[in-house]
N, C-alpha and C positions, 0 to 999 in steps of 0.2 A: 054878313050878318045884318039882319036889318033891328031899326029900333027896339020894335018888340021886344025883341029876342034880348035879353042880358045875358052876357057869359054867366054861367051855372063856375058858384065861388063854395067851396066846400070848406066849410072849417073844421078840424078837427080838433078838439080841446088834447090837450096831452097831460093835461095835469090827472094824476092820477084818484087825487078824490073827487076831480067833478066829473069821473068817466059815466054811462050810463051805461045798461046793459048792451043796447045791441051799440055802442062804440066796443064795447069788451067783445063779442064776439066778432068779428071787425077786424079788431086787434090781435085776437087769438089767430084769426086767419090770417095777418099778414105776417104775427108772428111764429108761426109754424114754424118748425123745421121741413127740411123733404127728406122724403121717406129714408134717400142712399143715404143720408146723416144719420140719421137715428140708426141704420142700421151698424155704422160705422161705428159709433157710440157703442152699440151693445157689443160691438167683437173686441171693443177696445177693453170695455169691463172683464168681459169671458178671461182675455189675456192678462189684464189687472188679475185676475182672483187665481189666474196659473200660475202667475208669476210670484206672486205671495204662497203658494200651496208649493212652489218649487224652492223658495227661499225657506221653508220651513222643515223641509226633508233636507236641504244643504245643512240648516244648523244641526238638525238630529244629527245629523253622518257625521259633522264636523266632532260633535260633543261624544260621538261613538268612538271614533277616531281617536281624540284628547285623550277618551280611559281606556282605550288600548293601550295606549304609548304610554301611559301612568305604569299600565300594568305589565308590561312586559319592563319598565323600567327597574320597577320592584323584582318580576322575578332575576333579570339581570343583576342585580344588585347582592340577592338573596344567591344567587347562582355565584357569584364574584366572593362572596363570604363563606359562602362552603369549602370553596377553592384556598384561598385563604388558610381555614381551620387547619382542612386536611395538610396543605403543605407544614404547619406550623407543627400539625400532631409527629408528622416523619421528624422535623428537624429535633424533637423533643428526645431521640432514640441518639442523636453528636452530646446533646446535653449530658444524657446516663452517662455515656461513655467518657467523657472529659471529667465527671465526676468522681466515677473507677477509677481513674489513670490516678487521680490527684487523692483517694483513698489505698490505690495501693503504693503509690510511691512510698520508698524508704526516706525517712530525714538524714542522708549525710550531706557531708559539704560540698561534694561533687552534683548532686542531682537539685542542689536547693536552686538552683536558677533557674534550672527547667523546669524544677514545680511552681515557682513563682507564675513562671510562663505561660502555664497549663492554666495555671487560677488565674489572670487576667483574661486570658484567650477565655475561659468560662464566665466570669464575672461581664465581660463584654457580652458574649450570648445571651447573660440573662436581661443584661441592659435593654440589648435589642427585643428580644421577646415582650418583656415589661413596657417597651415603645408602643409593641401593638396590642396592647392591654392583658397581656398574658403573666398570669401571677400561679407561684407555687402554692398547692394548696397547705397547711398548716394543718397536719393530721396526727401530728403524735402526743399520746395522752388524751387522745379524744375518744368520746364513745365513737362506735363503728358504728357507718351510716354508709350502707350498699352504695347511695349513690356518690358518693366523695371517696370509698375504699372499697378494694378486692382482696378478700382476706386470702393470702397465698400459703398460711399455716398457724397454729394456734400455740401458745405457751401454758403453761400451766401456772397457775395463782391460787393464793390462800386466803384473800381478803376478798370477800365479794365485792366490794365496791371497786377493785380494779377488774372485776368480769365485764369482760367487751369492752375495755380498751384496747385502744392500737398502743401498742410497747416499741415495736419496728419500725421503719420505714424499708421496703427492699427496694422499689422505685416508687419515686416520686409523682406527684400528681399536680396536673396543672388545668388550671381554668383561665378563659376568656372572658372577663364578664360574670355572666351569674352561671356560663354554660362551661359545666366539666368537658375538659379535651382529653384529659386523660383520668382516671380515678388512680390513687395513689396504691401501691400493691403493700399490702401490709401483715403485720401477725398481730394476733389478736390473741389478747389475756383470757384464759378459762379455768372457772374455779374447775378443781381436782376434789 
């Protein structure tokens, strides 16, 4: 190098409010990306926004999934209760019978043990019935109402205000709840 010549000293300011325009284009140029970036960037997003549109169909199917299982729960449940009624409504037919045995039995001194025995053995069934909320219905001297009685034959009466009562019980009637398992079979008073 000879005198003349000064090395050529470039300054560049960096502060960002004393830039000028062409330092800013300058600077756009060195700050560029290259192009495989930018492309890379865009396949990155594309995958961003699958990956979000894919986590949103997992939660639907998930949340699909949940009220499935809800609802096959219930029907199971409801399935499980029917099964239930139904077994309780058969055992309800040992109940008549223990009731007969202990209506027809004679009172002498020889069979009073074993009617004792008959009414605990029955007293016990009702206990357990009663455990799984199974109660007799209370139908006698009550007006007749289809769904609590099955009128099985009628009496005659002279007072109208005893027309359409139950006077009988022939079998007994039993509810679960608010739901008749069995309606009560009864006679029913008719004025003459």
């Amino acid at each position: 190098m000879s005198d003349k010549e000064e090395p050529q000293v470039r300054v560049v300011d960096r502060r960002w409010w004393a830039r000028t325009d062409a330092d800013e284009s300058a600077e756009e140029t060195r700050l560029r990306k290259p192009s495989y970036v930018e492309d890379l960037e865009r396949q990155l997003a594309d995958k961003a926004s699958q990956l979000q549109t894919y986590a949103i169909e997992q939660r639907r199917a998930l949340d699909e999934f949940e009220q499935v299982k809800s609802r096959i729960r219930r029907d199971t449940a409801r399935e499980v209760e029917r099964g239930k009624r139904a077994v309780i409504t058969e055992l309800l037919d040992i109940l008549d019978n223990l009731d007969r045995a202990i209506a027809a039995a004679t009172p002498n001194a020889e069979s009073q043990a074993l009617l004792k025995g008959v009414q605990l053995v029955r007293d016990q069934f009702l206990a357990k019935l009663n455990g799984f909320g199974v109660t007799r219905l209370d139908v006698l001297h009550q007006p007749f109402d289809a769904v609590h009685h099955e009128a099985v034959s009628t009496t005659p009466v002279t007072d109208p205000t005893q027309d359409g009562l139950v006077f009988a019980v022939v079998k007994e009637g039993y509810a679960i709840g608010d739901e008749v398992l069995r309606p009560a079979s009864v006679v029913v008073g008719k004025v003459v």
